[in-house]
Phi, psi and omega in degrees: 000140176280115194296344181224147166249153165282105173218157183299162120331087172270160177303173177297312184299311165273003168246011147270353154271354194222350194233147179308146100005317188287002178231026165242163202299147132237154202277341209221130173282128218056050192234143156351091168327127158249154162315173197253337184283335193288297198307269189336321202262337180275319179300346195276301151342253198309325201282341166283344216255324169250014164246308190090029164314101188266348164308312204289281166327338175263342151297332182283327186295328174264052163297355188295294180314276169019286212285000169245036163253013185256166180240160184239106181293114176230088158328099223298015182248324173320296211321295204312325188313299212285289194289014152290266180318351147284307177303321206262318177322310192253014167248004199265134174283162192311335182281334192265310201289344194287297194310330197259000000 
């Protein structure tokens, strides 16, 4: 078994279709899953934005094409981790979630 998988960078639309809530990423902890293409186009997004960075501008002008030369590294113990810690999450009655 492979300690990590390779999976494409999908559009937003296609990873609200195919892939669980319970593994996708957030930048900031305990902050709202974002898609994984929203997190790429934005870290690319600020590295133009403070480098002026034209590789970077030229990935956002194609971003369609772009986002399928990127790869998604996901170390298969993260993925389990992240849907363990959602499942414990989404089991906690509504008042302990106020609390914690």
């Amino acid at each position: 078994m492979s300690m990590v998988a390779l999976e494409p960078v999908l559009s937003q639309g296609e990873q609200e279709a195919t892939i669980d809530r319970a593994i996708w990423h957030s930048t900031v902890r305990g902050g709202e899953a974002q898609a994984d293409e929203a997190i790429l186009k934005g870290l690319i997004e600020r590295h133009f934005k403070y480098t002026g960075s034209t590789r970077a501008r030229n990935l956002l002008d194609n971003w369609v094409a772009s986002r399928s030369k990127f790869v998604k590294v996901f170390p298969t113990e993260y993925k389990r981790a992240l849907g363990e810690l959602n499942a414990v999450h989404s089991t906690k009655p509504a008042k302990e979630k106020v609390a914690a």
